[in-house]
N, C-alpha and C positions, 0 to 999 in steps of 0.2 A: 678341698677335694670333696665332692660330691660320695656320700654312700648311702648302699641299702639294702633293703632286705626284704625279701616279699613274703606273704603269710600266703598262703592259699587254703582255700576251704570249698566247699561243693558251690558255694553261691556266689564267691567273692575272691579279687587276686587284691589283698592290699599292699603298696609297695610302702611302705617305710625310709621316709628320705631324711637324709641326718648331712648338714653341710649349708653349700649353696649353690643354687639352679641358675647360673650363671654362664654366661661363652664360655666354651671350652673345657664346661665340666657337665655336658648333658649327655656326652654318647651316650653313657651307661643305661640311663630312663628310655635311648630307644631300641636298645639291645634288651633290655629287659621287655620290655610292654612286646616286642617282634618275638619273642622266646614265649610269651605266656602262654597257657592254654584258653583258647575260650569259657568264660565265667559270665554270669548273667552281670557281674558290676568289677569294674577296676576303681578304686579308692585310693587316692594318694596321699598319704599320714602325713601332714606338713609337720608335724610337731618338733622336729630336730631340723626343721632347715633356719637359718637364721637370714641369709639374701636370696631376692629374687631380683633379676636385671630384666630388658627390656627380652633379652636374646631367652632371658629363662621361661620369661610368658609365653612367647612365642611357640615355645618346644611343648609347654603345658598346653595350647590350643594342637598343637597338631595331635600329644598324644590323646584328646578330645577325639581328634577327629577320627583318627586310628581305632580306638575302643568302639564310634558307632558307627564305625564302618563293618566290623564282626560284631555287630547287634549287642555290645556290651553297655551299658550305662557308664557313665563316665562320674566321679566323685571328688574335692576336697572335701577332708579331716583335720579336725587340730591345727586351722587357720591362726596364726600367730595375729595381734591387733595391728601390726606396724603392718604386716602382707595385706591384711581384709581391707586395709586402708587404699594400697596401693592397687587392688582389685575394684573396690571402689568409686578411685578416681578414674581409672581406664575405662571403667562400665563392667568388668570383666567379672565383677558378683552377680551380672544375670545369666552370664554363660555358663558360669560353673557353679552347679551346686554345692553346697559349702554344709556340711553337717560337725555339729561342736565337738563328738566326742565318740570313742568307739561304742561305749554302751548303747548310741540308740540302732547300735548292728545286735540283734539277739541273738543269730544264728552263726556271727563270731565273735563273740565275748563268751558262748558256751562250749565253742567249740576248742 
């Protein structure tokens, strides 16, 4: 079962996903991102997902496309080596920005 939790701060919604992004565990990622408030960046903390399927990538480009549709920036965090892998082989590490860790967010790691 897919969960999470979202952090919000004046510049950034980050969602925190703990599970796997997988068929029939993504409503929640589009009920959340459809609920958030406009932020200049949505950040996705892959750091507690352990699977992504093809259905999981999928749902991760549309909420892509959702975020720069309301002129947000779109982000992965805390890329696991087995995911960046499979991001990799699909091409899908030029789609999505991919930053290592929360510290190089200053504006929420202070907050």
């Amino acid at each position: 079962m897919l969960k999470l939790h979202t952090k919000n701060w004046a510049a950034a919604a980050v969602l925190c996903l703990e599970g796997q992004i997988v068929n029939g565990e993504t409503e929640i990622l589009h009920n959340v991102v459809d609920s958030l408030p406009i932020r200049s960046s949505l950040i996705l903390d892959l750091s507690g997902v352990s699977i992504v399927d093809a259905h999981g990538l999928g749902v991760m480009l549309k909420l892509r496309e959702q975020a720069l549709a309301r002129g947000m920036c779109f982000e992965l965090m805390n890329v696991s080596q087995p995911l960046r892998m499979v991001l990799e082989i699909t091409r899908l590490d030029s789609v999505f920005p991919i930053t290592p860790a929360l510290e190089f967010y200053p504006y929420i790691a202070a907050a």
